[in-house]
C-alpha positions as CSV (number, residue, x, y, z in Angstrom):
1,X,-5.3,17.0,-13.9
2,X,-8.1,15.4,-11.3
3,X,-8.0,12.1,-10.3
4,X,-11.7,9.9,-9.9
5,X,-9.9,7.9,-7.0
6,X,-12.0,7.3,-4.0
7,X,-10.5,5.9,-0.8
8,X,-12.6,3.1,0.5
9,X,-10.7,3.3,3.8
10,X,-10.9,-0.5,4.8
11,X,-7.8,-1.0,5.3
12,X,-6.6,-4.0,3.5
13,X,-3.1,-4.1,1.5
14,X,-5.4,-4.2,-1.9
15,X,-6.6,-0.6,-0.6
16,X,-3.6,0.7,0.3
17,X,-2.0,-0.6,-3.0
18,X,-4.8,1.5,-4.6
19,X,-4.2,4.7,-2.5
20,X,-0.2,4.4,-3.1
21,X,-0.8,3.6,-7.0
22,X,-3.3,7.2,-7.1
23,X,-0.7,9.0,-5.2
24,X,2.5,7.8,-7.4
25,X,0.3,8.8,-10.6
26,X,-0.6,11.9,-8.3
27,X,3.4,12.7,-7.7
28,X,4.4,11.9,-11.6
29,X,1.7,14.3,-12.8
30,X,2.0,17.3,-10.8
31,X,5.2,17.2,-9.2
32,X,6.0,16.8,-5.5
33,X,4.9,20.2,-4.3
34,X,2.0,22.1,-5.4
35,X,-0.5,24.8,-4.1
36,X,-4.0,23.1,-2.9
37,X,-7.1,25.1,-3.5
38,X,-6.8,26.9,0.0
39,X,-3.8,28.1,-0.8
40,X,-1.8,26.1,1.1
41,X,1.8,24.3,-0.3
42,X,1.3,20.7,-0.1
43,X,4.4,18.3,-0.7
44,X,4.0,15.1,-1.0
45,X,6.2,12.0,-0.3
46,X,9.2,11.0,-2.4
47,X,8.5,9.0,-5.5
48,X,10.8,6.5,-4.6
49,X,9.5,5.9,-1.1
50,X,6.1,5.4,-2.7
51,X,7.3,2.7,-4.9
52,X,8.8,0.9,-2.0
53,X,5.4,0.8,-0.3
54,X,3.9,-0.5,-3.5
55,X,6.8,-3.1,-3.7
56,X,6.1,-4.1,-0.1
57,X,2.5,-4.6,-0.5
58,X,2.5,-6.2,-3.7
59,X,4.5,-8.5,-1.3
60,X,2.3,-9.3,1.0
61,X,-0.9,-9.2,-1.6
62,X,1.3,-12.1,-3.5
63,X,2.2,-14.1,-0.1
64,X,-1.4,-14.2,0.9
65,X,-2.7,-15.6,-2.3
66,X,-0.5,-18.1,-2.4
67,X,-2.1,-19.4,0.6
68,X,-1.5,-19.7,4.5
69,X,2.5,-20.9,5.1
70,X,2.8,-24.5,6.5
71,X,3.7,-24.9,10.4
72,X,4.4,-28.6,10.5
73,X,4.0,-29.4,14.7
74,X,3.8,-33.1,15.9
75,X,2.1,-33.5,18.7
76,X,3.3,-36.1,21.0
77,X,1.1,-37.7,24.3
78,X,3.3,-38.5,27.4
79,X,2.5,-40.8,30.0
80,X,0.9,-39.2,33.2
């Protein structure tokens, strides 16, 4: 089965989200271990860690659209 996903490699959690969601369909697909082109055996990580990652960054992807968190600080002058 191929897979069209390209890695845009920018780094933010929406990427990596994408990269984790390609290799989870990747895993459930073909398994954890298969033979590459080369040759070579490739396994891949646990399905169950992957979905952890995807857990944690939907996390973060949900706390930073809802906005920055509010520090409440009150500043106070002293006399000199």
């Amino acid at each position: 089965m191929a897979f069209d996903h390209q890695a845009t490699d920018t780094g933010t959690d929406q990427d990596l989200l994408d990269n984790v969601r390609a290799m989870i369909a990747r895993v459930t697909a073909n398994g954890q271990e298969y033979r590459d082109t080369a040759g070579f055996m490739v396994k891949l990580p646990d399905l169950s860690d992957l979905v952890a990652q995807e857990e944690m960054l939907k996390a973060r992807i949900d706390q930073a659209a809802s906005g920055p968190a509010r520090n409440l600080v009150e500043l106070r002058r002293f006399p000199t």
